[in-house]
C-alpha positions as CSV (number, residue, x, y, z in Angstrom):
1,X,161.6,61.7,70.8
2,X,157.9,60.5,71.4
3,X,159.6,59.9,75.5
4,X,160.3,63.6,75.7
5,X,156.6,64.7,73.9
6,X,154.5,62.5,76.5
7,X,156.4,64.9,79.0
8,X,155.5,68.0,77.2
9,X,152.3,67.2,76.9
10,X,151.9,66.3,80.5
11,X,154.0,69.3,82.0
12,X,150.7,71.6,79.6
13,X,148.0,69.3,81.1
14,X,149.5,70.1,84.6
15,X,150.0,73.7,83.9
16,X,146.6,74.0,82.6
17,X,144.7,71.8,85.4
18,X,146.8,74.1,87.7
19,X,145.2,77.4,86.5
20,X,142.7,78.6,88.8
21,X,139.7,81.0,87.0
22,X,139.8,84.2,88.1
23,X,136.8,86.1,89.9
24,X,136.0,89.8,89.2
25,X,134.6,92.4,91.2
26,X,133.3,95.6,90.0
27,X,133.0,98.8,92.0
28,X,130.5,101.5,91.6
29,X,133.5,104.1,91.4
30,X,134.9,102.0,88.8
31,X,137.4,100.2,90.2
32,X,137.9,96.3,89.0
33,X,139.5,93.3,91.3
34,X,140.8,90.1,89.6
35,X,141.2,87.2,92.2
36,X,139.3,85.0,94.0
37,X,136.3,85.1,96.5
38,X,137.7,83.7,99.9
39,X,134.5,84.7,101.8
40,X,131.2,86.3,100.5
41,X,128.5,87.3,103.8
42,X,125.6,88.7,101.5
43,X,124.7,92.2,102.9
44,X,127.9,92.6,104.8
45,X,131.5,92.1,102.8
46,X,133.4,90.2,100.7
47,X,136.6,88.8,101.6
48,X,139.1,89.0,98.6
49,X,142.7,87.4,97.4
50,X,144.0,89.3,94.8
51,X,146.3,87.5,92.1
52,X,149.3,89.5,93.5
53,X,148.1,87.2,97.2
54,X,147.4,90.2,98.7
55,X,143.5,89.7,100.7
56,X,141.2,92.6,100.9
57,X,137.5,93.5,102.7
58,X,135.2,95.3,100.4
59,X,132.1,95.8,101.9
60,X,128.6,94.7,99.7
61,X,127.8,98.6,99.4
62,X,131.0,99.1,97.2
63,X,130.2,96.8,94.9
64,X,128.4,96.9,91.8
65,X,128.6,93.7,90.6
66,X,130.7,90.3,91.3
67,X,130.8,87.4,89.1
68,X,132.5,84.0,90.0
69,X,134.1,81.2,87.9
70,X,130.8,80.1,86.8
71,X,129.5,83.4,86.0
72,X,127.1,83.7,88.1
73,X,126.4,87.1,88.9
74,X,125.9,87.4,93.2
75,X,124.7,91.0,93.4
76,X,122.4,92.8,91.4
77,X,122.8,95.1,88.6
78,X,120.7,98.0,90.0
79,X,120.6,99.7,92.9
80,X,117.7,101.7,94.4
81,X,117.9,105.0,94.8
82,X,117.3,106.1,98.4
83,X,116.0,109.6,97.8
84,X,114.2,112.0,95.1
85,X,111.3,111.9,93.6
86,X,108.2,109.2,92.8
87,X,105.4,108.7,91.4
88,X,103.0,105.6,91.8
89,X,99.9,105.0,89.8
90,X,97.6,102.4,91.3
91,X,93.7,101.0,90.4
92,X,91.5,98.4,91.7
93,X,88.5,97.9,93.7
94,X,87.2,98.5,96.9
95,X,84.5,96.0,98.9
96,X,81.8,97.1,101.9
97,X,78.1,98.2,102.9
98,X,76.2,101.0,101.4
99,X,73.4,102.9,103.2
100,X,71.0,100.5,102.9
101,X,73.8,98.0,104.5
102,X,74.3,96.0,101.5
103,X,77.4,94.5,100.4
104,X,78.9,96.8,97.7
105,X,82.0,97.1,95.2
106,X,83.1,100.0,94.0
107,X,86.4,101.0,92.0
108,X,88.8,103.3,92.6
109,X,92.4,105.0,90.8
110,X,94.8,107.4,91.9
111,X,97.9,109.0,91.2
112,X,100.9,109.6,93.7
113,X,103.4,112.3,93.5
114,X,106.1,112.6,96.3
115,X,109.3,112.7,97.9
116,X,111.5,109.6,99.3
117,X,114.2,110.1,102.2
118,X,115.6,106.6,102.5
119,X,112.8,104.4,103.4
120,X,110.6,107.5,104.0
121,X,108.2,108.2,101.4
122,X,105.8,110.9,101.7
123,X,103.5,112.5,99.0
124,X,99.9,114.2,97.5
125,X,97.7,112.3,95.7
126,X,95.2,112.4,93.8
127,X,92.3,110.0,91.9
128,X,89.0,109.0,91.3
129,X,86.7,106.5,93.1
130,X,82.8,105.7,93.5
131,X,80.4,105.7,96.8
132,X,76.6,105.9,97.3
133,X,75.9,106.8,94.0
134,X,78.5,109.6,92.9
135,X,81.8,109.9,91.7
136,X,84.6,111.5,94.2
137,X,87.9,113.0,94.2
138,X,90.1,112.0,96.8
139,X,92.5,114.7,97.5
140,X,95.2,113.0,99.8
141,X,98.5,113.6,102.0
142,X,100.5,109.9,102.0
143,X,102.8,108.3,104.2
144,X,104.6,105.2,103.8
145,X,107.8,103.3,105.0
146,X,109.8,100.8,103.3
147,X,110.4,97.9,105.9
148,X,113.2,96.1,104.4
149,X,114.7,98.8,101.3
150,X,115.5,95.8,99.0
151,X,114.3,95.3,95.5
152,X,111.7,93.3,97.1
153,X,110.0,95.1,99.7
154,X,107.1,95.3,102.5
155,X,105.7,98.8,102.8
156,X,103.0,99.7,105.4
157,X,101.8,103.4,105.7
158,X,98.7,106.3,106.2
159,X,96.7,108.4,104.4
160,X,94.2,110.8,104.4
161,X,92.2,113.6,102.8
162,X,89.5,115.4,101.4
163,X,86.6,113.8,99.4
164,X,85.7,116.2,96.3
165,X,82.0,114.7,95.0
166,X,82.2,115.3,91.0
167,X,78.6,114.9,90.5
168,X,75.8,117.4,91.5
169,X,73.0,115.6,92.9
170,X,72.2,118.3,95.4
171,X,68.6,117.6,96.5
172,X,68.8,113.7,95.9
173,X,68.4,111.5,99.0
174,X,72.0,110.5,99.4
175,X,73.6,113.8,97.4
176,X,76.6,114.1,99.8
177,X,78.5,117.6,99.0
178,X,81.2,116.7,100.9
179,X,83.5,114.2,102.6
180,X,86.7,113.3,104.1
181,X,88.4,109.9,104.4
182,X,91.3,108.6,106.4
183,X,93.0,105.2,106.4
184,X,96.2,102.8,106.3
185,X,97.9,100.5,103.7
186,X,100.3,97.5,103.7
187,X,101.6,96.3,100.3
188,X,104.4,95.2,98.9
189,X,106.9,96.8,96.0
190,X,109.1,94.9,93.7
191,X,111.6,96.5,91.7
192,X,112.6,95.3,87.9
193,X,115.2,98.0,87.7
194,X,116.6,101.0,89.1
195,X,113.5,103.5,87.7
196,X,110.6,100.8,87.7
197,X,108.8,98.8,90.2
198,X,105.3,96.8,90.6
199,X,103.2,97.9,93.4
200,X,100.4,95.9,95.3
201,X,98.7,97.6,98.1
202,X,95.9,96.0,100.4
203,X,93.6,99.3,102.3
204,X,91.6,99.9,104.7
205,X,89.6,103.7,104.6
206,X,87.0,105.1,107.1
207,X,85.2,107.6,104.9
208,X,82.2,110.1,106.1
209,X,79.9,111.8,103.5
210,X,77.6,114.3,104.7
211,X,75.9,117.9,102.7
212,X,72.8,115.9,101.7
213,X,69.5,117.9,101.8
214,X,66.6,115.8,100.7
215,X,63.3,117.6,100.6
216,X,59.9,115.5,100.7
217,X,56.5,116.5,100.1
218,X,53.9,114.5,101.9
219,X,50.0,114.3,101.6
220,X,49.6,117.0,104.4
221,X,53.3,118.3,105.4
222,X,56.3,118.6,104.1
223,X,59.6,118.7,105.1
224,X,63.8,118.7,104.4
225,X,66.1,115.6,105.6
226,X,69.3,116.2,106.0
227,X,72.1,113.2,105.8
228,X,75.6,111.9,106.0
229,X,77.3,108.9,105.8
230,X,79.8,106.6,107.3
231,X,81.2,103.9,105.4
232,X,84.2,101.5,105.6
233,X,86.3,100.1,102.8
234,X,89.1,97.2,102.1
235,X,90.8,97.6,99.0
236,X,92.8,95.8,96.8
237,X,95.0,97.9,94.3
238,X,97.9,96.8,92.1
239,X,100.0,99.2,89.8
240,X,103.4,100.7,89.1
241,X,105.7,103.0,90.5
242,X,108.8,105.3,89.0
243,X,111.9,106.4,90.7
């Protein structure tokens, strides 16, 4: 009797030891695999036995999620969306000479609101940003393309517009009444889901001032100066973006 349960217990143990733990794959349409991974080329395909021994090829595109025996989950949850709307909302500051060639820092915020077609994004923005001693309004068109379209991604782009001043200093030395800017980005976005991402742009802008009517009154003439501007700005802006 205890002869025949050591063999029971043996034939379990080797039935058990024998199992092999499934692998699932889950498929944006819905569509579930049990089996087990024979080959996984990140980005390309996944090679797949099925329990029945059949193999398949599913490409990475497919598939929503894969988890192995340990759990481990191989592709993301989330994917990006590669078209529709965005918004990003960015502030920081923004470093370089006045007029009387000093070094200056200024700050600056704006709001984008645009349209992405695959790694495409174009847009109007708009925000709020300080130069030789007013407030402006950049009114903007905006450019940029997504390098890599991963969660984690390098972006480079232009942008230009028109400056609106917000003050009126209109007879002040430096009163610029109008402006217009032009410049490029590079950054970097990182998603933390499908509809949220952390933005960090690094600018450069060329921006000209120029309206300014100064008149002076000497002790025996008088007269009017009129001015404008050119200055140059790097920036360094960090904020958030929505899909």
């Amino acid at each position: 009797m205890k002869f025949r349960l050591l063999i029971f217990c043996l034939l379990a143990a080797t039935l058990v030891s024998g199992q092999v733990a499934l692998d699932i794959i889950y498929l944006k349409d819905g569509t579930i695999y049990k089996g087990n991974v024979a080959e996984y080329k990140p980005g390309e395909e996944v090679i797949f036995k099925l329990i029945d021994d059949r193999i398949i090829t599913i490409p990475t595109t497919d598939i929503y999620t894969m988890k192995v025996e340990d759990d481990r989950i191989i592709k993301k949850q989330f994917e990006i969306k590669d078209r529709g709307y965005f918004n990003q909302t960015l502030a920081g500051l923004q470093w370089g000479r006045n007029e009387f060639n000093n070094m200056v820092t200024s700050v600056q915020a704006y709001t984008l609101n645009g349209w992405q077609i695959d790694r495409h994004h174009m847009g109007l923005g708009i925000g709020i940003e300080n130069h030789a001693g007013n407030w402006y309004t950049p009114i903007s068109a905006d450019y940029s393309f997504h390098i890599l379209d991963d969660h984690t991604d390098p972006i480079v782009g232009i942008n230009g517009g028109y400056m609106l001043p917000l003050g009126d200093n209109l007879g002040e030395q430096y009163g610029y009444t109008t402006g217009y800017f032009i410049g490029g980005k590079v950054g970097l976005i990182a998603h933390s889901s499908a509809k949220f991402a952390f933005v960090l742009h690094i600018n450069y802008r060329y921006i000209h001032l120029s309206g300014a009517e100064y008149r002076f009154f000497g002790f025996r003439e008088q007269g009017l100066i009129e001015g404008e501007a050119d200055l140059h700005r790097i920036g360094l802006t960090m904020g958030v973006a929505f899909n």
